[in-house]
Structures are given as C-alpha cells and as structure tokens.
PDB file as gemmi writes it, atoms N, CA and C in Angstrom:
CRYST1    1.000    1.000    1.000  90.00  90.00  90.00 P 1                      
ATOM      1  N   UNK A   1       0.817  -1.196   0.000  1.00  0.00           N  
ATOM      2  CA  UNK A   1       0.000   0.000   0.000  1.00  0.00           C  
ATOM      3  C   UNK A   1       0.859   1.256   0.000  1.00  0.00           C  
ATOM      4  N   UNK A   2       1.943   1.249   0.328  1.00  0.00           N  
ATOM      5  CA  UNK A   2       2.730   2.428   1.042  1.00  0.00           C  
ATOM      6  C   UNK A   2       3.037   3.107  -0.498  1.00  0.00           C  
ATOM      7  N   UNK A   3       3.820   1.586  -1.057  1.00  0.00           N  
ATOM      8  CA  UNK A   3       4.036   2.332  -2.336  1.00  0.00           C  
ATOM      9  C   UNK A   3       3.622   2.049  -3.325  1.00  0.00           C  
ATOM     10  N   UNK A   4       2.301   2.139  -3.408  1.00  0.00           N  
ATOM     11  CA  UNK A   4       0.914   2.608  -4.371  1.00  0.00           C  
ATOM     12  C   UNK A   4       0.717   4.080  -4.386  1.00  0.00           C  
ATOM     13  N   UNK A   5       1.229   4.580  -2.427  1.00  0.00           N  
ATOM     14  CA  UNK A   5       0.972   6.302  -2.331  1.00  0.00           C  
ATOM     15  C   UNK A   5       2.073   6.844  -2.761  1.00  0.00           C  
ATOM     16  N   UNK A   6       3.697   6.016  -2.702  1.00  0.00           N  
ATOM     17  CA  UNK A   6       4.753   6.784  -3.760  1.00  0.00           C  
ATOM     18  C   UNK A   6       5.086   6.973  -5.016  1.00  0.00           C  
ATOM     19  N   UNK A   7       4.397   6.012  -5.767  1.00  0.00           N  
ATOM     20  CA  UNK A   7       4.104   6.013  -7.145  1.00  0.00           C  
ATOM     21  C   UNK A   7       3.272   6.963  -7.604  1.00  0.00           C  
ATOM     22  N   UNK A   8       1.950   7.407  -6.564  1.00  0.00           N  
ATOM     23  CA  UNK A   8       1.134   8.384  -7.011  1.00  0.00           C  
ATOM     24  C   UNK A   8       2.121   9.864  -7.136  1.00  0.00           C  
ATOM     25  N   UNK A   9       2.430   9.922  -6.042  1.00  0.00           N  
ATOM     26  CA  UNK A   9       2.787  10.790  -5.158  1.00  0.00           C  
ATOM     27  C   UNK A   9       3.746  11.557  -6.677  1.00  0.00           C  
ATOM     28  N   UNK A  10       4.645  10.399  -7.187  1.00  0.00           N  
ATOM     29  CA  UNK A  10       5.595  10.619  -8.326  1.00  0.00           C  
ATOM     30  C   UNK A  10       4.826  11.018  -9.503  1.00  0.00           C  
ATOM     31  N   UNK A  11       3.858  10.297 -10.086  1.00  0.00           N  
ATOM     32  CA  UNK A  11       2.922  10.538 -11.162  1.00  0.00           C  
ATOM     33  C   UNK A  11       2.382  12.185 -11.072  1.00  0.00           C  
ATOM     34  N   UNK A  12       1.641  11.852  -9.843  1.00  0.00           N  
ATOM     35  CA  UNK A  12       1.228  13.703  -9.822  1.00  0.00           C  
ATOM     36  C   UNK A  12       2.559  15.006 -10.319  1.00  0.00           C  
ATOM     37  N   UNK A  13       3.694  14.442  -9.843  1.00  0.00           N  
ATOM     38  CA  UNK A  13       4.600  15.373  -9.774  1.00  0.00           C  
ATOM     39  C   UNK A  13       4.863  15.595 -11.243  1.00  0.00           C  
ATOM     40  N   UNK A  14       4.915  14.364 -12.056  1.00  0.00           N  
ATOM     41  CA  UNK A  14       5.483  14.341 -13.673  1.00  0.00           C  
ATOM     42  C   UNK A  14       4.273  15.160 -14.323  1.00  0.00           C  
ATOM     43  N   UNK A  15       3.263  14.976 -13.904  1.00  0.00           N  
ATOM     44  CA  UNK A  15       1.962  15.296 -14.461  1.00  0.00           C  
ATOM     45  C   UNK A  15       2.147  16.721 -14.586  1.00  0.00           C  
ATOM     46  N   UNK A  16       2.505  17.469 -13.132  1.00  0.00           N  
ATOM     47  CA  UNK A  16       2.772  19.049 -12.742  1.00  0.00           C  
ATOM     48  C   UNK A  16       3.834  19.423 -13.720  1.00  0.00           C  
ATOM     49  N   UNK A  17       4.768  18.953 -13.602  1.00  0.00           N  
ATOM     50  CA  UNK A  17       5.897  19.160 -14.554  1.00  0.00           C  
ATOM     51  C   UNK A  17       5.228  19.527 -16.143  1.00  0.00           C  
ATOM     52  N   UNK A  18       4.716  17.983 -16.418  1.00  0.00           N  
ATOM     53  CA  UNK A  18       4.613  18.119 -17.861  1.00  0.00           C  
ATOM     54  C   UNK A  18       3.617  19.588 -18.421  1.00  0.00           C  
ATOM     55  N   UNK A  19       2.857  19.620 -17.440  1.00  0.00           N  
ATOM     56  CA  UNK A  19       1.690  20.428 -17.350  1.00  0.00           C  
ATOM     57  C   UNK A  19       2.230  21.835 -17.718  1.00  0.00           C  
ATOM     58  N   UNK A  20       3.224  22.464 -16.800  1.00  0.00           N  
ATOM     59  CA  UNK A  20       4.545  23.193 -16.762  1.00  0.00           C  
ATOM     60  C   UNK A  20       4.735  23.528 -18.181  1.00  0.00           C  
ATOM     61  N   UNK A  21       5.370  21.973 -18.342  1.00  0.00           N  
ATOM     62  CA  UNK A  21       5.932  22.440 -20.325  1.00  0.00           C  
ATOM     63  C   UNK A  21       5.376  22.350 -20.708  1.00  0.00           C  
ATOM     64  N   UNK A  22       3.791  22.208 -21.401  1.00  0.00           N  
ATOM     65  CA  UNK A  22       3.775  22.117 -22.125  1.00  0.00           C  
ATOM     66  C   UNK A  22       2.682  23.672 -22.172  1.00  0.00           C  
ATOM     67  N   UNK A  23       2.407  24.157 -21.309  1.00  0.00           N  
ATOM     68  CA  UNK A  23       1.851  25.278 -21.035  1.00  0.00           C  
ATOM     69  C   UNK A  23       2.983  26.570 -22.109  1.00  0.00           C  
ATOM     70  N   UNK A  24       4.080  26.095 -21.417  1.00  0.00           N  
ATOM     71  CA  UNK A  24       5.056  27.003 -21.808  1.00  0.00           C  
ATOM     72  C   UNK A  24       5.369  26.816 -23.658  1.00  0.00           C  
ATOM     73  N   UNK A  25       4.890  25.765 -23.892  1.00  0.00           N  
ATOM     74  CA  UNK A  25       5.858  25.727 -25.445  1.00  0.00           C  
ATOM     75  C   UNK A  25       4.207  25.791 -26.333  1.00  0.00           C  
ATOM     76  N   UNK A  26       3.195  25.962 -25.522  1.00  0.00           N  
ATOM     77  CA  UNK A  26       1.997  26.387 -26.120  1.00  0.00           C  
ATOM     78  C   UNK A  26       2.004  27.693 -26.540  1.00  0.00           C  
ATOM     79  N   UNK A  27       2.053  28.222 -24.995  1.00  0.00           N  
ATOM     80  CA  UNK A  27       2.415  29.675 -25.610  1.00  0.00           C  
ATOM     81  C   UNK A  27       3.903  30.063 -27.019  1.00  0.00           C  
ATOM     82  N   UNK A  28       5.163  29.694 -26.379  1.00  0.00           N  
ATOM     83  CA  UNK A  28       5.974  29.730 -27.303  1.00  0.00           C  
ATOM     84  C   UNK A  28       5.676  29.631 -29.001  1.00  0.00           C  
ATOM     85  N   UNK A  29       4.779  28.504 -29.056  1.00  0.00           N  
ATOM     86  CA  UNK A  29       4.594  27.951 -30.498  1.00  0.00           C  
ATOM     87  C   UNK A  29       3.497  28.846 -31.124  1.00  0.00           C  
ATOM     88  N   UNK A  30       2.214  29.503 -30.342  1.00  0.00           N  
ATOM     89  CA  UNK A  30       1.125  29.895 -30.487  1.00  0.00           C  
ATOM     90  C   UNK A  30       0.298  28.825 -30.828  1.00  0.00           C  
ATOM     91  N   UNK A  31       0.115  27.592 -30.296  1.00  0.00           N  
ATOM     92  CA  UNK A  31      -0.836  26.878 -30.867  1.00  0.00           C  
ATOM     93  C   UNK A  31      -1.489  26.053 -29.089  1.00  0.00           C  
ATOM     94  N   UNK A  32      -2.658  25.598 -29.004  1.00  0.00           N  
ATOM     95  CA  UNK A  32      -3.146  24.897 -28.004  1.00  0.00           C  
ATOM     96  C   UNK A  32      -2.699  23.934 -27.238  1.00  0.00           C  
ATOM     97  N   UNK A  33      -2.685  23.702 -26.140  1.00  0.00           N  
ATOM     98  CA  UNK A  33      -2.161  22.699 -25.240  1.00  0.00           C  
ATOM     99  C   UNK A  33      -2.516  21.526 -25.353  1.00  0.00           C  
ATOM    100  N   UNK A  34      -3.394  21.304 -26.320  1.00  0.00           N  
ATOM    101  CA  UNK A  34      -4.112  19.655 -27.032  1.00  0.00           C  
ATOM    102  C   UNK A  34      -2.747  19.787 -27.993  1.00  0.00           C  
ATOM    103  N   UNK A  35      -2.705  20.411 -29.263  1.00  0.00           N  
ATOM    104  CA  UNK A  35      -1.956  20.353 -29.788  1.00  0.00           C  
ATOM    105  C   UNK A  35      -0.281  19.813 -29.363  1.00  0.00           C  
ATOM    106  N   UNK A  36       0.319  20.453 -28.290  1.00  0.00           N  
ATOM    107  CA  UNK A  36       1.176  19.844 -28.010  1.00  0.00           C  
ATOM    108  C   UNK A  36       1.369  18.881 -27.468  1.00  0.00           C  
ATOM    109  N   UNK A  37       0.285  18.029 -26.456  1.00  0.00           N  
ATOM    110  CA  UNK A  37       0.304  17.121 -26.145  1.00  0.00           C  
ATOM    111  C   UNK A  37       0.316  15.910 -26.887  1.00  0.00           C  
ATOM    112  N   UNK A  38      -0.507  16.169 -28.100  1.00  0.00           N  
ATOM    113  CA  UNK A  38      -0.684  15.345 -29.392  1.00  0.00           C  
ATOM    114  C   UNK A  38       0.959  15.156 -29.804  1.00  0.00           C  
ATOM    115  N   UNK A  39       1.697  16.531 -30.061  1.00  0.00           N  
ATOM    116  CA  UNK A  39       2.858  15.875 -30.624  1.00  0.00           C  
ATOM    117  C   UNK A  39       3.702  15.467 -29.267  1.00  0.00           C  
ATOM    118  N   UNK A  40       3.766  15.562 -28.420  1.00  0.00           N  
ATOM    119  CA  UNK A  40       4.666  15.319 -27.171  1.00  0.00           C  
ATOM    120  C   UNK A  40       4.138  13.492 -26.782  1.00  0.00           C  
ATOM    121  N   UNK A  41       2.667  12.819 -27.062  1.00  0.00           N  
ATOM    122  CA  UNK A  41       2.493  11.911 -27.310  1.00  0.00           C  
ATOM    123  C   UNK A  41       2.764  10.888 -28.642  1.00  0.00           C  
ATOM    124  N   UNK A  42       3.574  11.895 -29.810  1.00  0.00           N  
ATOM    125  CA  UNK A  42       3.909  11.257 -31.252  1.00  0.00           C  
ATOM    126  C   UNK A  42       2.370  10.989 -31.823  1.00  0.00           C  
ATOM    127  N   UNK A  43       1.320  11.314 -31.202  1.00  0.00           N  
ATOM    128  CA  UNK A  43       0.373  11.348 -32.203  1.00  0.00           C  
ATOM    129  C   UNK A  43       0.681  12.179 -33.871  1.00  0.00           C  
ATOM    130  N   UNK A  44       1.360  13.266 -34.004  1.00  0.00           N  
ATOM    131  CA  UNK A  44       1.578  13.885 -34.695  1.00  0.00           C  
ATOM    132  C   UNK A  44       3.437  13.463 -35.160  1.00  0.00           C  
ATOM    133  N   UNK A  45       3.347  13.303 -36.554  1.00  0.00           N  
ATOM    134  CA  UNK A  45       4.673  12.698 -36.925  1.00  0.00           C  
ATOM    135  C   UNK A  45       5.438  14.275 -37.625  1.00  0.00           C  
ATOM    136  N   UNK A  46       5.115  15.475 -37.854  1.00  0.00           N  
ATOM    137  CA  UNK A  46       5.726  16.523 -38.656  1.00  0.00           C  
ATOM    138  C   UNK A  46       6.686  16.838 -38.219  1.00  0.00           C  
ATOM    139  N   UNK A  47       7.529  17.678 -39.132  1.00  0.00           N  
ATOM    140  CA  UNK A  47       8.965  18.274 -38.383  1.00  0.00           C  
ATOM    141  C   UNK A  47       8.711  19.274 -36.765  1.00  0.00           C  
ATOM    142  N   UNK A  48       7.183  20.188 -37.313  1.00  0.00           N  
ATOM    143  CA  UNK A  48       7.447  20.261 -35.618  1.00  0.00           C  
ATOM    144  C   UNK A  48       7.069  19.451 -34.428  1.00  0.00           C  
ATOM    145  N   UNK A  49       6.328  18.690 -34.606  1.00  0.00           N  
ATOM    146  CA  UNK A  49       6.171  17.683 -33.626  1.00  0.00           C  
ATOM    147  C   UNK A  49       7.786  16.996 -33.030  1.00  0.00           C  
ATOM    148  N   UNK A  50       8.445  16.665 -33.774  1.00  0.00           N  
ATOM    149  CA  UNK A  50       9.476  16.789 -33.353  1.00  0.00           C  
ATOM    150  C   UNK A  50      10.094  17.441 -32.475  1.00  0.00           C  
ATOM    151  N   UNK A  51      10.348  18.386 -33.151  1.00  0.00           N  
ATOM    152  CA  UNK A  51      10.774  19.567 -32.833  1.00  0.00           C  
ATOM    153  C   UNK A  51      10.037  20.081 -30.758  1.00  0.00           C  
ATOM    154  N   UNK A  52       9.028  19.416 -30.983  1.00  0.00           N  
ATOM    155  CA  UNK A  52       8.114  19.736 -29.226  1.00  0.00           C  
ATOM    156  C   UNK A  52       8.823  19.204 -28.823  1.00  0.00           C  
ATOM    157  N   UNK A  53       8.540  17.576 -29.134  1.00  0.00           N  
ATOM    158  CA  UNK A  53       9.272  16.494 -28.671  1.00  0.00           C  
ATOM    159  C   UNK A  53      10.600  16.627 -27.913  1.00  0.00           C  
ATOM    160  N   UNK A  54      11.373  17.608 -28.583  1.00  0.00           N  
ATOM    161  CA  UNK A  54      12.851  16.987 -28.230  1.00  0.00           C  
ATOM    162  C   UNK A  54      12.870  18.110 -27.293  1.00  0.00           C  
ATOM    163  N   UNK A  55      12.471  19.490 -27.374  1.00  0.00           N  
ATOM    164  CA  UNK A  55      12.149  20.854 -26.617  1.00  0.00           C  
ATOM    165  C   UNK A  55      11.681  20.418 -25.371  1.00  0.00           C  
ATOM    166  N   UNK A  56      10.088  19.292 -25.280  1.00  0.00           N  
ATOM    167  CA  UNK A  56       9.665  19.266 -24.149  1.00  0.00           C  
ATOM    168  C   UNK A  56      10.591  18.128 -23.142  1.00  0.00           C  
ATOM    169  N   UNK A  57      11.302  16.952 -23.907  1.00  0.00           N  
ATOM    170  CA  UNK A  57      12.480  16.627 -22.930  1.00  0.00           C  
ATOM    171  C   UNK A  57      13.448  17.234 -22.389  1.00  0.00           C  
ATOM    172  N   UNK A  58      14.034  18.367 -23.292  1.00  0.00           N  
ATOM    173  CA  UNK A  58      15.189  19.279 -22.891  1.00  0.00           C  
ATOM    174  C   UNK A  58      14.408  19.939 -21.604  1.00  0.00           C  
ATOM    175  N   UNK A  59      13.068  20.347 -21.472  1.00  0.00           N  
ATOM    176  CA  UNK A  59      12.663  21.114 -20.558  1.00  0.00           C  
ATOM    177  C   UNK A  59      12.645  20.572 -19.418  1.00  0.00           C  
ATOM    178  N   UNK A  60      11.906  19.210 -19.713  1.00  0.00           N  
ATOM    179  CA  UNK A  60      11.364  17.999 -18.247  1.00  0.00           C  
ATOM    180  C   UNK A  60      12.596  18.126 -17.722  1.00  0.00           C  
ATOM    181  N   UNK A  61      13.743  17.483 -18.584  1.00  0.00           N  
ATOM    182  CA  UNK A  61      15.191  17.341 -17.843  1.00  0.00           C  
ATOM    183  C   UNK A  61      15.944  17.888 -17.507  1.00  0.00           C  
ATOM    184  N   UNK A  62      15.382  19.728 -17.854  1.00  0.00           N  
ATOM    185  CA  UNK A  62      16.205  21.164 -16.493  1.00  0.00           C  
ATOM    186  C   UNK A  62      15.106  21.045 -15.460  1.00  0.00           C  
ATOM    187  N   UNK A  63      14.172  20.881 -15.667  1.00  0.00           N  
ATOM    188  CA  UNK A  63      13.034  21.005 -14.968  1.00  0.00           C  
ATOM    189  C   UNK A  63      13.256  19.802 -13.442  1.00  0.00           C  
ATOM    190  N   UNK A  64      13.677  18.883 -13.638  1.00  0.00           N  
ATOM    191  CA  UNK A  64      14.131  17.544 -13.096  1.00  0.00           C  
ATOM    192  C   UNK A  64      14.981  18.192 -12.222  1.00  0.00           C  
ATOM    193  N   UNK A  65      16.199  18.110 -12.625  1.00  0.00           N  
ATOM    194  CA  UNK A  65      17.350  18.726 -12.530  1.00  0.00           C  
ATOM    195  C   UNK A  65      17.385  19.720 -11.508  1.00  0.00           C  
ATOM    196  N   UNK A  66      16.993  20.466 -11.801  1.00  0.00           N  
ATOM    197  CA  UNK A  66      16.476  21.662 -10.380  1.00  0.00           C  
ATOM    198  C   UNK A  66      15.655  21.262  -9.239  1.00  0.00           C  
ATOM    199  N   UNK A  67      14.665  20.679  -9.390  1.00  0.00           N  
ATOM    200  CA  UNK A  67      13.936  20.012  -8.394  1.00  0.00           C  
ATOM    201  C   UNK A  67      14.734  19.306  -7.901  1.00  0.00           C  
ATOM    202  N   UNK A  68      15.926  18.207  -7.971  1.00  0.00           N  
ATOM    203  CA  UNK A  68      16.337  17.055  -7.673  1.00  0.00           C  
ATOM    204  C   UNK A  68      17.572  18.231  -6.785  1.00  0.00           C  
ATOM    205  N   UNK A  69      18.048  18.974  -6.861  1.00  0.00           N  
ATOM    206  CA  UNK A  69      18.877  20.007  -5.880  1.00  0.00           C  
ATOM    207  C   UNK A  69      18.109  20.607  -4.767  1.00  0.00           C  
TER     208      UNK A  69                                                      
END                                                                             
C-alpha cells in the first residue's frame, strides 16, 4: 500500500511538470495545449512535432534537474 501512495505521489509530480511544459511551449509555439500534447504523445509525426518532442524533454530534464537540488 505504502508504495501505491509513492508512485502516485511521483505521477502527480510528472503530471505538474509536464503540465509546466507544455503550457510554456503552447504559448511559445502559439498553438493549443491539445496540440502539443498530441505531438509530445507522437500522435503527430511533422517536423514540428518533433521539434516539441525533443524541446519538451530538454525542458522535463532542467526542470528535473532543479527540483532534484
């Protein structure tokens, strides 16, 4: 049971995070927060989907990074 509540506990946090970026590269891009999630899930195969893609890992993983200090 204990760690059913640390797994959550972790999920919520990635969730906040992702939530974070992708807020941010919505605005950046000018397009909707469905939209990026679509390409940040590879629903969307185009050069910018990509392009989220590799942006919203670079972000998670300063984003990480700082939290983890």
């Amino acid at each position: 049971m204990a760690i059913d509540k640390i797994n959550k506990k972790r999920r919520e946090g990635r969730s906040t995070l992702k939530a974070i970026v992708v807020k941010e590269l919505s605005q950046k891009y000018d397009v909707t927060p469905a939209a990026v999630y679509q390409a940040v899930r590879g629903d969307s195969n185009s050069e910018w989907a990509e392009e989220v893609r590799k942006e919203c890992a670079r972000m998670m993983e300063e984003l990480s990074s700082v939290l983890k200090k």
